[in-house]
C-alpha positions as CSV (number, residue, x, y, z in Angstrom):
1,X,118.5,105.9,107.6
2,X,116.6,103.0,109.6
3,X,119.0,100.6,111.0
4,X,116.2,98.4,110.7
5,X,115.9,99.1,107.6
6,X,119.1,98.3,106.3
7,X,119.0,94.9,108.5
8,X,115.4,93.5,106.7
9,X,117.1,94.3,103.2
10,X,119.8,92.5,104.1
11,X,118.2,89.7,105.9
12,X,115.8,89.1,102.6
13,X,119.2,89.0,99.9
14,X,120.7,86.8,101.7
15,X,117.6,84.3,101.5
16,X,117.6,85.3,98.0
17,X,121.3,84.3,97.6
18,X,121.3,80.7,97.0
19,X,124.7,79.9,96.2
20,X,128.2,78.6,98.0
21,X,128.7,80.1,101.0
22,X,132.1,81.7,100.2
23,X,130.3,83.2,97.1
24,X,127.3,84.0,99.5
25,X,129.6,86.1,101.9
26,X,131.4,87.9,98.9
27,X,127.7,89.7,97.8
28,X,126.5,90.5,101.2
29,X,129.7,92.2,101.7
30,X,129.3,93.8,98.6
31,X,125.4,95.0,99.3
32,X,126.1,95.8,102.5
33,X,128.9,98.7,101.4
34,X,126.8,99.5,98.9
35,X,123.6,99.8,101.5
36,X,126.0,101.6,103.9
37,X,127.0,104.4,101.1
38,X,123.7,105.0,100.0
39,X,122.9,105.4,103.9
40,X,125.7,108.3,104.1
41,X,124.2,110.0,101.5
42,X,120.2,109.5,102.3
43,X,120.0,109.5,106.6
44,X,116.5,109.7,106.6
45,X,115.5,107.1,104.1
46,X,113.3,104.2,104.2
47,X,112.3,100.7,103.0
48,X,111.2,101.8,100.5
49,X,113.5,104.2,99.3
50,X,116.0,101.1,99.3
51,X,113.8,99.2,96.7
52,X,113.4,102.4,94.6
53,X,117.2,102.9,94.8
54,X,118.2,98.8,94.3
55,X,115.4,97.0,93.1
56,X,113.8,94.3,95.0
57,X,116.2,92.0,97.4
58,X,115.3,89.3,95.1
59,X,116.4,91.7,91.8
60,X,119.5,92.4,93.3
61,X,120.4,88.8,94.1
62,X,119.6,87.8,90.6
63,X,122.1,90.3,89.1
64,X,124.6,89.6,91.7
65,X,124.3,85.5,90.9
66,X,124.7,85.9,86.8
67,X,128.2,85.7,88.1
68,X,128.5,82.5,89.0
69,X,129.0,78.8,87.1
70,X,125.4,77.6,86.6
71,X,126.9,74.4,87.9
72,X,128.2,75.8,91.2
73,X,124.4,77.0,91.9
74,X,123.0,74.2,91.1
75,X,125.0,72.5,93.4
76,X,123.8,75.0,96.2
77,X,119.9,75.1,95.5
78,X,119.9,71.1,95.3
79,X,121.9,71.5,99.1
80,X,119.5,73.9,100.3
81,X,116.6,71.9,98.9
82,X,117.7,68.5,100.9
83,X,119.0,70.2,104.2
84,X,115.4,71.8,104.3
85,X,114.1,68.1,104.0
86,X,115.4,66.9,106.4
87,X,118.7,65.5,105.4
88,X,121.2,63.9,103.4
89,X,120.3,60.8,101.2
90,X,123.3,58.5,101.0
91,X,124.3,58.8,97.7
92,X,124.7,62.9,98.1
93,X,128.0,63.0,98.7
94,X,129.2,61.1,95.0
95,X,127.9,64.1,93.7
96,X,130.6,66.9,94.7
């Protein structure tokens, strides 16, 4: 299998995985041994063979975060929204 690959479905889940860090680390770990396994068992495949196999990155996030407290990610997409802004307003941190 494509090293490359392996690294671009990795690289888009982890965009897709908007959650606490901790919880972030958990599923990459988690997609990467699975990613790794189906790697043994396929050398030569592709991209797109990935997809077939997994689903989209996106998909896979989206099962992998139906796990977690809808408050918790709420938390973490509001985060993510603000530190993409620009910043922290001054009353962010009364909310955790």
């Amino acid at each position: 299998m494509e090293d490359k690959a392996v690294r671009r479905y990795l690289v888009r889940l982890r965009r897709a995985l908007v959650c606490p860090s901790g919880a972030r680390a958990r599923f990459l770990s988690r997609g990467k041994e699975l990613l790794e396994r189906f790697a043994e068992e396929n050398p030569e495949a592709r991209y797109d063979d990935l997809t077939e196999a997994f689903g989209q990155p996106e998909e896979l996030a989206e099962g992998m975060l139906e796990q977690l407290d809808p408050a918790e990610m709420e938390r973490a997409r509001r985060r993510r929204t603000y530190i993409r802004r620009g910043g922290w307003p001054h009353w962010w941190s009364s909310w955790f």
